[in-house]
VEXDREN-2710 file (C-alpha; in Angstrom, 1 decimal):
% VEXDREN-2710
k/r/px/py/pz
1/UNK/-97.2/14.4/76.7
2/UNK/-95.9/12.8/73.4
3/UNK/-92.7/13.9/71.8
4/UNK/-93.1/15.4/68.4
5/UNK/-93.4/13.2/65.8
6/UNK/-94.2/10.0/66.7
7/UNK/-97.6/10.8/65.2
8/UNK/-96.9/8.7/62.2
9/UNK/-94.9/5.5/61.4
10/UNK/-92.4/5.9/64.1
11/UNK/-89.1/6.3/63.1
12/UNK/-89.8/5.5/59.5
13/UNK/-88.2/8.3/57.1
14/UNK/-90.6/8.9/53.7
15/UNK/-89.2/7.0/51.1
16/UNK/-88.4/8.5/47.9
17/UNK/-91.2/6.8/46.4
18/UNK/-93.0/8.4/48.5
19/UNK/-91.7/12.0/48.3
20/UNK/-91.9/11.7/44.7
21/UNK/-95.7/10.3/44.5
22/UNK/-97.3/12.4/47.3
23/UNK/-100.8/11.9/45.9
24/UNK/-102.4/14.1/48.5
25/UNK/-103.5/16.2/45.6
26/UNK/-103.3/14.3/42.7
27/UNK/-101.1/16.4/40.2
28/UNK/-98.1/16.6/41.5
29/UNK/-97.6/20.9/41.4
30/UNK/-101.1/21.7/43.5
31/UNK/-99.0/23.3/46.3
32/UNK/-97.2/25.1/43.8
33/UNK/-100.3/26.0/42.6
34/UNK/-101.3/27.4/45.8
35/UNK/-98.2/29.3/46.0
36/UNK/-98.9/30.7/42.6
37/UNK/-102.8/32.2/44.1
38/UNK/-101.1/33.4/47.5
39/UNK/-98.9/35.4/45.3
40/UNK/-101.4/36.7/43.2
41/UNK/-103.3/37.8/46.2
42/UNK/-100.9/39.8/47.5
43/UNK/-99.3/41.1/44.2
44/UNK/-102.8/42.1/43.0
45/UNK/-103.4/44.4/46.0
46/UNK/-100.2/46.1/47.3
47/UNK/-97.1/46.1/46.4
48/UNK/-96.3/46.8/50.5
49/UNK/-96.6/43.0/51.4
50/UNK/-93.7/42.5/49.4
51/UNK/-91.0/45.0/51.1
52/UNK/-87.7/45.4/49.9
53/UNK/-85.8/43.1/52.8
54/UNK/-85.9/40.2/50.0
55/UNK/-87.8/37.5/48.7
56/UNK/-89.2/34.8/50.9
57/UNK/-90.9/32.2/49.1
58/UNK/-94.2/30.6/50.7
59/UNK/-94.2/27.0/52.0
60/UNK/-94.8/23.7/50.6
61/UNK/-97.1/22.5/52.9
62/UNK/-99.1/24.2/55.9
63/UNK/-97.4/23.5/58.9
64/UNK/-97.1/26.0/61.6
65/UNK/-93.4/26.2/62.1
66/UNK/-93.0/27.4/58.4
67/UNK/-95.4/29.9/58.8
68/UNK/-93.7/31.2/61.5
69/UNK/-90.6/31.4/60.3
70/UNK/-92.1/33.2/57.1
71/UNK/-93.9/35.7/59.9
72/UNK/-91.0/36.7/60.9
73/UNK/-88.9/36.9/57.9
74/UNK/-91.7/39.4/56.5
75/UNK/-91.9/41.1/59.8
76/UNK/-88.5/42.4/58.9
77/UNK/-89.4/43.6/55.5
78/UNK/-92.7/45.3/56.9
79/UNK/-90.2/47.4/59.4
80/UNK/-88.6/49.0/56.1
81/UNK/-91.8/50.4/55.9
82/UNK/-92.4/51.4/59.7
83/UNK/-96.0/49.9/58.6
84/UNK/-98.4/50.6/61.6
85/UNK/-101.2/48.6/63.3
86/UNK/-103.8/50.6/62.5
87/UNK/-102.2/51.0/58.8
88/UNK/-102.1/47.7/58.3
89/UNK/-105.3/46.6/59.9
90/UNK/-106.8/49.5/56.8
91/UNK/-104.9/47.9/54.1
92/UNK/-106.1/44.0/54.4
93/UNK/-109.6/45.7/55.1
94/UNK/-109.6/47.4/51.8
95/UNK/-107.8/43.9/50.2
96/UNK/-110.9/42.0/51.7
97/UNK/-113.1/44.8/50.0
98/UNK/-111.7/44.9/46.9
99/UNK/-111.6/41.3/46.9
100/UNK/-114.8/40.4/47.6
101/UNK/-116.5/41.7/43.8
102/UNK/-116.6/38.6/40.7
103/UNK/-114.3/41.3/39.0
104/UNK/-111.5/41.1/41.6
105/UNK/-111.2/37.4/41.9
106/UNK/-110.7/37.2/37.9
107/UNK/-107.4/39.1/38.6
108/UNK/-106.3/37.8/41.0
109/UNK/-106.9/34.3/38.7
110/UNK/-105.4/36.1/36.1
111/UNK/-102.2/36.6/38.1
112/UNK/-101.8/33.0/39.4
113/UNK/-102.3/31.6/35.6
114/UNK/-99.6/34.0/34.8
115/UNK/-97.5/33.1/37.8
116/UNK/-98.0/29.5/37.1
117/UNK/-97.5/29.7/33.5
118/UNK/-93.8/31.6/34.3
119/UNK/-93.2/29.4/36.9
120/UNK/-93.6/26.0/34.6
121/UNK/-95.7/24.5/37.4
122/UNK/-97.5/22.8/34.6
123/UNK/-98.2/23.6/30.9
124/UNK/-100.7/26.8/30.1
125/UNK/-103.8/25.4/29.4
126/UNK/-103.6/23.0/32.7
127/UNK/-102.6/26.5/34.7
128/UNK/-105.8/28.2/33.4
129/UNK/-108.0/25.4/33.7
130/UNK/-106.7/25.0/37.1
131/UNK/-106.5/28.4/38.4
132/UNK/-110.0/28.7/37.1
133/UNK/-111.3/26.2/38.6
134/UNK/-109.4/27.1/42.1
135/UNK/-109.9/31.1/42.4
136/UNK/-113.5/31.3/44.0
137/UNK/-112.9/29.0/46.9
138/UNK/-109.6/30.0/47.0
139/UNK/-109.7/33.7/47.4
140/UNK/-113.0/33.3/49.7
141/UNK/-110.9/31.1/51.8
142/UNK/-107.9/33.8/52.1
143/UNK/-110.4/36.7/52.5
144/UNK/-112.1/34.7/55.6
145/UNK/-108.5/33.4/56.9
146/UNK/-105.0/34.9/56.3
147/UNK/-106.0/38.1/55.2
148/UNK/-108.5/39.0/57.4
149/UNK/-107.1/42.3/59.3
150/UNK/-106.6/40.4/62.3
151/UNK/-104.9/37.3/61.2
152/UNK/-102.8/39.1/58.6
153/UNK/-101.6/41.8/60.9
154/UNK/-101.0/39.6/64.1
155/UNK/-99.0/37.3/61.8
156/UNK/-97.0/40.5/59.8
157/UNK/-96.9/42.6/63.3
158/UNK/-97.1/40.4/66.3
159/UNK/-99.7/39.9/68.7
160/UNK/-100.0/43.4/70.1
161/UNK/-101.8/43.8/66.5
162/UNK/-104.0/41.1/66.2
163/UNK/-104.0/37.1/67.2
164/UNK/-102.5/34.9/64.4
165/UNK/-103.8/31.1/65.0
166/UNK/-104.2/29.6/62.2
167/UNK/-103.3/25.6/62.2
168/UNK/-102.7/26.6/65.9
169/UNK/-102.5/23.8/68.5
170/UNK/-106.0/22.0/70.1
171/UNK/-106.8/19.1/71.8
172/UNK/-110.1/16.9/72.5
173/UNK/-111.4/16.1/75.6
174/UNK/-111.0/12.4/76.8
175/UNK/-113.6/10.9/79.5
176/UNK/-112.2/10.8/83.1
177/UNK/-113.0/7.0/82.8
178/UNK/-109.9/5.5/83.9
179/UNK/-107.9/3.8/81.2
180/UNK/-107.6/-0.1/81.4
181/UNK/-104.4/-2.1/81.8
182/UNK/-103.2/-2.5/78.3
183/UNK/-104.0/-6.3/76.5
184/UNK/-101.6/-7.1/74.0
185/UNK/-103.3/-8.7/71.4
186/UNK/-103.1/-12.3/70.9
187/UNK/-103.2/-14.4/67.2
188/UNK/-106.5/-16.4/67.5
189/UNK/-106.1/-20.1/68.5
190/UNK/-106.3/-22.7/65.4
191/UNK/-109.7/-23.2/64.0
192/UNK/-111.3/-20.3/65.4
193/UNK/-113.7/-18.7/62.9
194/UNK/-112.2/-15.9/60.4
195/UNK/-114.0/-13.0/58.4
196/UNK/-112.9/-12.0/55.2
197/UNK/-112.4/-8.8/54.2
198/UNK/-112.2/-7.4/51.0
199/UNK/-109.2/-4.1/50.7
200/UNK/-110.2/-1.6/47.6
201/UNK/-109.0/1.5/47.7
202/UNK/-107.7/3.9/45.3
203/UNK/-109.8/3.1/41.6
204/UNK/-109.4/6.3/40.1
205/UNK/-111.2/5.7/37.2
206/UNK/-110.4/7.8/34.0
207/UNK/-113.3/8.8/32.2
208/UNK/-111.4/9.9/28.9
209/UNK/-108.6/7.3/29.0
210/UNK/-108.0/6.1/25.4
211/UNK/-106.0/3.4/24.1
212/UNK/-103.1/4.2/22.0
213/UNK/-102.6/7.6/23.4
214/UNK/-99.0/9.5/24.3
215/UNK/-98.4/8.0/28.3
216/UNK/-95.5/10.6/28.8
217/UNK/-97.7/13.7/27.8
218/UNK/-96.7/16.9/29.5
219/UNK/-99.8/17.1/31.3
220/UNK/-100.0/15.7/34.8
221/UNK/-102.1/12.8/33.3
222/UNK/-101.7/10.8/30.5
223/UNK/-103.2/8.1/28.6
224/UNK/-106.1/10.7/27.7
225/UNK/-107.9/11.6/24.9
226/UNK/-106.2/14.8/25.1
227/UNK/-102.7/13.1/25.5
228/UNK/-102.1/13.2/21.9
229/UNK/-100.0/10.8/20.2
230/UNK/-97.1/9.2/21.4
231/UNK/-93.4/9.5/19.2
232/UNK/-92.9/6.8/16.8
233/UNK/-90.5/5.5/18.9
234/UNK/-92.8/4.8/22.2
235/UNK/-95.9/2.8/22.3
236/UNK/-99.0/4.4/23.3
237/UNK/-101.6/3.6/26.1
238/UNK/-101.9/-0.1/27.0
239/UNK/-105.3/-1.4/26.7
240/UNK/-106.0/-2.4/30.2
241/UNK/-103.7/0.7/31.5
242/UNK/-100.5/1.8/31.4
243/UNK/-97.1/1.8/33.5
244/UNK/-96.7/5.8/33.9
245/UNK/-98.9/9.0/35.0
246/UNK/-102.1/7.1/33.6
247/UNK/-104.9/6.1/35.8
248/UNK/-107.2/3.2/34.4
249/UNK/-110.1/3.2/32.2
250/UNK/-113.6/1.5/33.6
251/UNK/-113.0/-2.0/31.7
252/UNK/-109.8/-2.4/33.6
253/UNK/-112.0/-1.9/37.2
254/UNK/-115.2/-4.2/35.4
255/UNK/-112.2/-7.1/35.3
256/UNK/-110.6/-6.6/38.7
257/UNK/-114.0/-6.6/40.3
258/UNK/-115.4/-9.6/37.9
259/UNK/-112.7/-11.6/38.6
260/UNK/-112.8/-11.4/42.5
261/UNK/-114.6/-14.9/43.0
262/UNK/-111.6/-17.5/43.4
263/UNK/-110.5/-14.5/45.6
264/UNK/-113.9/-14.9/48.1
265/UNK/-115.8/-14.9/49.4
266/UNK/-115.9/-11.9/51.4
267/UNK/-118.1/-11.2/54.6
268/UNK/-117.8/-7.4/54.1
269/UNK/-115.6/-5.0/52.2
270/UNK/-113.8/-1.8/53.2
271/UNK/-113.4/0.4/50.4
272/UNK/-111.2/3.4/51.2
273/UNK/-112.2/6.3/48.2
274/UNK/-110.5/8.2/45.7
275/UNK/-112.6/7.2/42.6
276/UNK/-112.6/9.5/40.0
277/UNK/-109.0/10.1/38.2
278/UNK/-106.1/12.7/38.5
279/UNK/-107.1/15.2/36.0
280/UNK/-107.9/17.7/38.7
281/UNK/-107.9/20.6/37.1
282/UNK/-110.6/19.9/34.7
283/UNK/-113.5/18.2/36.4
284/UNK/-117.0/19.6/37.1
285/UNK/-119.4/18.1/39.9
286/UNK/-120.8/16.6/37.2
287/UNK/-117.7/14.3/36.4
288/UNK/-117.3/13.5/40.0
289/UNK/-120.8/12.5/40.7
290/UNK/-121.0/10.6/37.5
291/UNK/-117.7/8.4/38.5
292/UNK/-119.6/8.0/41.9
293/UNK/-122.7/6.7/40.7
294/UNK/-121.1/4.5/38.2
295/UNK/-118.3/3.0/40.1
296/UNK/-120.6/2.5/43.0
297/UNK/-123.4/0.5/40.5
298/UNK/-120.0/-1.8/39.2
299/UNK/-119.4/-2.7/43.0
300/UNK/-123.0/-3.6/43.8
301/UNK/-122.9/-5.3/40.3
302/UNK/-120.2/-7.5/41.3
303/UNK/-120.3/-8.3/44.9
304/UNK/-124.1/-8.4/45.0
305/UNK/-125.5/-8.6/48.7
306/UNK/-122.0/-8.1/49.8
307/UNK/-122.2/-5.4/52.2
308/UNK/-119.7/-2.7/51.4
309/UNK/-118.4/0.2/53.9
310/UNK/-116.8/3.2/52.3
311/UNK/-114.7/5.9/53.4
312/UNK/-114.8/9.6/51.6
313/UNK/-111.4/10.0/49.4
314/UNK/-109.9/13.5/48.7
315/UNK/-110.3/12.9/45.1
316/UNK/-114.2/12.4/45.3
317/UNK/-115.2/16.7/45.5
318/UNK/-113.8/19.4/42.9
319/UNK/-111.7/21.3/43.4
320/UNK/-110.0/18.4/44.8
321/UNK/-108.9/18.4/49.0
322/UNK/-111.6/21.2/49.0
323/UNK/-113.9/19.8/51.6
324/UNK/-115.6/22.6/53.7
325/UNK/-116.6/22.1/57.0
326/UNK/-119.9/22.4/57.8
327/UNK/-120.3/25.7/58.8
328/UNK/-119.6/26.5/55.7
329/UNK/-123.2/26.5/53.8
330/UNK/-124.6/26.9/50.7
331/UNK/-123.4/26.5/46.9
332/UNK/-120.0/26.1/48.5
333/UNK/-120.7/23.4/51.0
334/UNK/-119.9/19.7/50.4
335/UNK/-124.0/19.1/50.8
336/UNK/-123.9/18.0/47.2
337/UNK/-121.2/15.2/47.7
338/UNK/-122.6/14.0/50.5
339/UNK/-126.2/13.7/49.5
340/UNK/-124.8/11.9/46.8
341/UNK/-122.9/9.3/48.4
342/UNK/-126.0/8.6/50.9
343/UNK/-128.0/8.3/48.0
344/UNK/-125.5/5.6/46.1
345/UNK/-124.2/3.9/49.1
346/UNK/-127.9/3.8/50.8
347/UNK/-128.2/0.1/50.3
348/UNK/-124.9/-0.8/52.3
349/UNK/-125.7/2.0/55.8
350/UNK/-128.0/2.0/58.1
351/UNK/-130.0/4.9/59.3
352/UNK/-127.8/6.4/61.7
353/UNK/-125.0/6.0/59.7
354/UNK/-126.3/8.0/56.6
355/UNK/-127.6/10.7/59.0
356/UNK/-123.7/12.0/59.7
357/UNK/-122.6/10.9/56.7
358/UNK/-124.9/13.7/55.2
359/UNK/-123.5/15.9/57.7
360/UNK/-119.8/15.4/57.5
361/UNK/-118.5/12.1/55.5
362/UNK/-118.0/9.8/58.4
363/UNK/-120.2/7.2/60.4
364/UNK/-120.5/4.5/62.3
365/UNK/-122.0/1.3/62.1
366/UNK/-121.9/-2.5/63.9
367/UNK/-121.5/-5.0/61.2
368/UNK/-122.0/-7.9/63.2
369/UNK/-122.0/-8.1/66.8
370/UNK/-119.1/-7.5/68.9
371/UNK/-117.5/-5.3/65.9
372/UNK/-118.2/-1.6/65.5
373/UNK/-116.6/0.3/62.4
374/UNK/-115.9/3.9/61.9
375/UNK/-115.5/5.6/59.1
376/UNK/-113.5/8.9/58.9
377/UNK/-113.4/11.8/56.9
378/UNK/-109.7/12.1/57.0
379/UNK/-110.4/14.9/54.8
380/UNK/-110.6/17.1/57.7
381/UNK/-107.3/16.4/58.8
382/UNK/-105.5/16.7/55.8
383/UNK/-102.6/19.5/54.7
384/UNK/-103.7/19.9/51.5
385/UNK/-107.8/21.0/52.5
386/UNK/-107.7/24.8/51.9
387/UNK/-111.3/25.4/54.3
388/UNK/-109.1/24.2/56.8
389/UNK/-107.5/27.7/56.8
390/UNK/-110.5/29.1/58.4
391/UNK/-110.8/26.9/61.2
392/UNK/-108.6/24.0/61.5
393/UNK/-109.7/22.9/65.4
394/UNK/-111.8/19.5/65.0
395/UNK/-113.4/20.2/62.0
396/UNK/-117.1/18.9/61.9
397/UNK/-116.3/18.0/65.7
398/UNK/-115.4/14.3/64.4
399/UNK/-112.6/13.6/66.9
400/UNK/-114.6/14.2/69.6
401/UNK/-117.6/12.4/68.6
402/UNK/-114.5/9.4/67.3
403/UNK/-113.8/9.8/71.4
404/UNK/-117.6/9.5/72.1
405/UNK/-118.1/6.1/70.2
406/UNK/-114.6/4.2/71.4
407/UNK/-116.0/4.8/74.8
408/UNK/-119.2/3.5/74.6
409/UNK/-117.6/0.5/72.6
410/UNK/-115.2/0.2/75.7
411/UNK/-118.3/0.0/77.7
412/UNK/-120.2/-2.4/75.7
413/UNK/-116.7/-4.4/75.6
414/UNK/-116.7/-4.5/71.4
415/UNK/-114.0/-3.7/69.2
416/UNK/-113.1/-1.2/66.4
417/UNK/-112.2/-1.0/63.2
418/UNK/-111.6/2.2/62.3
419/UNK/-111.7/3.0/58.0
420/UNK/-110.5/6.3/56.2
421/UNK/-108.6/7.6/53.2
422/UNK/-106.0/9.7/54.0
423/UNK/-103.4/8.1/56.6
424/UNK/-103.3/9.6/60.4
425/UNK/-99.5/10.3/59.9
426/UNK/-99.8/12.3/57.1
427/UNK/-102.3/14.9/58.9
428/UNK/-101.8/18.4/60.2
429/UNK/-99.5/18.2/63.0
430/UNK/-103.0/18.9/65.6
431/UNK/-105.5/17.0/64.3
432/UNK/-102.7/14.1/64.0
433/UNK/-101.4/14.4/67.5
434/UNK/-104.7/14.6/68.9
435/UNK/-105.9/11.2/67.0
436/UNK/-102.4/10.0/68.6
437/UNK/-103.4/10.4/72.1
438/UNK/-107.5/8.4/71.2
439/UNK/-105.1/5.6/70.0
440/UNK/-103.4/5.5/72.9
441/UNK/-106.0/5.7/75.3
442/UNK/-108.3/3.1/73.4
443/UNK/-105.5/0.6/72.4
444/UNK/-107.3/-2.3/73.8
445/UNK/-110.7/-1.2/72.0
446/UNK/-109.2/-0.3/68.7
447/UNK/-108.5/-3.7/66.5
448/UNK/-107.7/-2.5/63.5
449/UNK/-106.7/0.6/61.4
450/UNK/-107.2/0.6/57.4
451/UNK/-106.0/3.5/55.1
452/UNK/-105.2/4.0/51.4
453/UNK/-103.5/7.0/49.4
454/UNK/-100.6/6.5/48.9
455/UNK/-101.0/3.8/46.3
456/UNK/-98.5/1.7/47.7
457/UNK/-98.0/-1.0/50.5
458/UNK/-97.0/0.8/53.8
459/UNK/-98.2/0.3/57.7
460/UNK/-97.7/3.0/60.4
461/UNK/-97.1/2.1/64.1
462/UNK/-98.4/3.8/66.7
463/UNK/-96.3/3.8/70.1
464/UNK/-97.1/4.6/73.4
465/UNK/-96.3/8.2/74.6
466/UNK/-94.7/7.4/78.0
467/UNK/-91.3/5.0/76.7
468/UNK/-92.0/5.4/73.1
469/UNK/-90.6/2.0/72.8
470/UNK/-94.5/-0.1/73.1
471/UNK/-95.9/-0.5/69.9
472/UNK/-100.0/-0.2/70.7
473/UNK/-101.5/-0.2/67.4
474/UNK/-101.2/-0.5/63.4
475/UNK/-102.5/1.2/60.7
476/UNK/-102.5/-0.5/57.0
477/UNK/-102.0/1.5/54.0
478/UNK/-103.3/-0.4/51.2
479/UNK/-101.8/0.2/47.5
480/UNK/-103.9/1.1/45.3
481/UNK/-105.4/-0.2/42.0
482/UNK/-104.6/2.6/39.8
483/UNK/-101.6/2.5/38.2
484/UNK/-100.9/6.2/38.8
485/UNK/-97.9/6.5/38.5
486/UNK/-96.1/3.7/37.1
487/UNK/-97.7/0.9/39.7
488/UNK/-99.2/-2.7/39.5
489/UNK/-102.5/-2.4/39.9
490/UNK/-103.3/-4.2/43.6
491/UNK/-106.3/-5.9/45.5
492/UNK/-105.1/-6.5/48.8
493/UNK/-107.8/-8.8/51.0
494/UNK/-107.3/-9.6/54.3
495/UNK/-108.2/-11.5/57.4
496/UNK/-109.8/-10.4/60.4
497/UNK/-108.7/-9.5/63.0
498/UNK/-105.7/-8.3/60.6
499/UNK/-102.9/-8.7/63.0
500/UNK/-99.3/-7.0/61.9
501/UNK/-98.6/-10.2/59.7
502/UNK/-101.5/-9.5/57.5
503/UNK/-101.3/-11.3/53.9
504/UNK/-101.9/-9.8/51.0
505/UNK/-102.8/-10.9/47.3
506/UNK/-101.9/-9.3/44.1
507/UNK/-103.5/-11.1/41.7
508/UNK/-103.6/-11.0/37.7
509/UNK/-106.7/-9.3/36.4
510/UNK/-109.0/-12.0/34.6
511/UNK/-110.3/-12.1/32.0
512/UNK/-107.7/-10.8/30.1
513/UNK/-104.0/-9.8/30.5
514/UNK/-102.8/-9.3/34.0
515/UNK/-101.3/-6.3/35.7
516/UNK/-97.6/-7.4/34.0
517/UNK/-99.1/-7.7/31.1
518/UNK/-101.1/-4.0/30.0
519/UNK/-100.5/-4.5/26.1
520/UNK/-102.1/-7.7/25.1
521/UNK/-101.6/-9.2/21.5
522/UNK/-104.6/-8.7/18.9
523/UNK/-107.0/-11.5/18.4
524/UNK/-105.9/-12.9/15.0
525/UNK/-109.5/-11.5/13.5
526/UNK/-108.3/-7.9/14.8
END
């Protein structure tokens, strides 16, 4: 079995980069914001869940062991009120009632904005828009999740109530093919014949940014029309972008993708999501659909019969992260999104391929013999994906079916690339452990491993689980172009196969001012 934690970048702490700039959501308060709607919930229906044994504050990020250490701290404050099963199993049936009418969710909306608002987890109008924006998937999540009578009371009471298993632990089934003797990978000899890939990941293009605006707003982006001005005393928004909480505006992304020729050429491109910007708690389907559809026309623009592979970002829905599996149906599943993207990216995928991406976000595809890529929707892994609530076990069944295609590329004796957004090690503990083990088992299969963001230049090792001392397998974290927050814009190509001494290129944007240089000087004529 492997020891905990060597699911991501083995023995390599966070850096405070890192812990600052975790982009998972894009404004840096959304689990604060989550915080401020779990409170709502409960404050809005019964002043019971919140006993007089103290206050225990809900945690940052979803992971198991805080929620059970938060079962039992409130276990204790349920015993001041000798609560009983079938009592409690009543109340969070009435909460579910009473929660499920248009008038309900408005206050429990109206309790968040004012929780937020109190709690300076951003300034008013963003905790309105955002709470807004949030409530309906929110509070259908919690109604279908953690306060449904059975979770809520096996969590609150123990398991003679109900059965609390939320983010609870899973595994996928691997074949009982036997697993070869591992081949360590060897450079290529001289003159053998290279493929050039192109890296983008990361573009988050801002559809409002405007030149000469405040870049230290107090919103959680800046550079915006609604930025204002800066002070006297500051410059405002560089023309190309901006060295702070600003992503970049579309003639920024028209020169880095203009100027990539002296960079080529490129046999295929790997392009790893998160288009539109940061401004999360104001965009519509509309928006996102509309920075789809244009940024995908600049790439085909510019790179011409180039065939592009993308991977789905968790900035590409709204509410951001909020990527349903695909039980879920209707007005509130992600059919919309991924129509969309088959639609746009139709050119690039072949049949098969567009088929599962309509399904779930991910695919697979040979783009030349001998090489088989998959793309993931890491957005079924991630911490920060509230549907996940509901069922968190292999959403959309994509590990298994990830098991399913490494084995027949075993068989057919190809290799893998495998392509996704969000990085393996920063996944719910589960789904991360269980993508561990397929690593493991298919080290000599799987070639490569390409990831985006976090915006900035990483790699995570994989080791094996027996010694924890072989490393089997790499996965690159590409930095991204935006400058959000305070970054150089980066275009990282690289050379296939990429082996750990991969080479990367940041080049100047052209024509124009380069990434150093974000405030050019006015033509004499201006």
């Amino acid at each position: 079995m492997p020891r905990q934690g060597v699911s991501y970048g083995q023995g390599r702490p966070r850096s405070g980069r890192e812990q600052a700039l975790d982009r998972s959501s894009g404004a840096p308060s959304l689990r604060l914001l989550w915080m401020g709607l779990a409170l709502a919930l409960a404050l809005s229906d019964s002043q019971v869940l919140w006993a007089p044994a103290g206050a225990h504050p809900l945690p940052a990020q979803g992971h198991p062991a805080k929620f059970i250490r938060l079962a039992l701290q409130l276990r204790e404050g349920f015993s001041w009120w000798n609560l009983t099963c079938s009592a409690c199993k009543g109340l969070f049936t009435a909460i579910d009632i009473r929660l499920q009418n248009e008038a309900s969710v408005a206050h429990v909306g109206s309790i968040a904005i004012k929780i937020c608002t109190l709690l300076k987890i951003a300034p008013p109008a963003v905790c309105q828009s955002a709470v807004q924006l949030f409530q309906d998937d929110m509070v259908d999540v919690w109604t279908r999740s953690v306060l449904r009578p059975s979770e809520a009371c096996g969590l609150l009471l123990g398991s003679s109530c109900g059965h609390w298993d939320i983010f609870s632990s899973w595994n996928v089934s691997l074949p009982a093919v036997p697993k070869p003797s591992p081949q360590p990978p060897e450079p290529p000899a001289p003159g053998s014949p290279v493929s050039r890939v192109l890296f983008l990941t990361d573009l988050h293009w801002d559809q409002s940014y405007l030149e000469g605006t405040d870049p230290n707003c107090e919103n959680p982006l800046c550079c915006r029309q609604d930025s204002g001005p800066p002070p006297a005393s500051r410059p405002g928004a560089g023309y190309w972008g901006e060295y702070s909480k600003c992503d970049l505006p579309l003639r920024t992304l028209e020169s880095l993708l203009s100027g990539l020729g002296p960079a080529g050429p490129f046999d295929m491109v790997y392009w790893t999501g998160d288009i539109p910007a940061h401004n999360i708690w104001q965009q519509s389907r509309q928006d996102q659909l509309r920075a789809l559809t244009t940024v995908t026309d600049l790439v085909k623009k510019f790179l011409g019969p180039v065939p592009v592979y993308p991977a789905v970002g968790n900035h590409e829905t709204t509410p951001v992260n909020g990527f349903p599996p695909p039980f879920i149906e209707g007005n509130q599943s992600s059919h919309w999104l991924y129509e969309a993207m088959a639609k746009a990216w139709e050119p690039w995928l072949p049949a098969e391929a567009l088929r599962t991406l309509r399904i779930g976000g991910f695919y697979a595809l040979s783009p030349r013999p001998g090489l088989r890529l998959i793309s993931l929707n890491m957005n079924f892994c991630s911490r920060e994906n509230f549907w996940l609530l509901i069922n968190s076990t292999d959403p959309a069944g994509q590990l298994q079916w990830l098991v399913g295609e490494l084995q027949a590329a075993e068989d057919r004796g190809d290799k893998v690339h495998i392509i996704g957004h969000i990085p393996p090690g920063h996944c719910l503990k589960s789904w991360s452990w269980n993508y561990y083990r397929i690593v493991e088992r298919y080290e000599n299969t799987l070639a490569g491993q390409f990831f985006g963001h976090t915006h900035v230049d990483e790699f995570e090792i994989f080791y094996d689980e027996e010694t924890l001392s072989r490393p089997l397998s790499v996965a690159f974290l590409a930095p991204s172009a935006t400058t959000y927050i305070s970054l150089n814009p980066a275009l990282p190509p690289c050379r296939v196969p990429c082996l750990p001494n991969r080479w990367q290129l940041l080049r100047e944007l052209s024509p124009g001012p380069g990434p150093r240089d974000l405030h050019p000087e006015p033509d004499a004529g201006e």
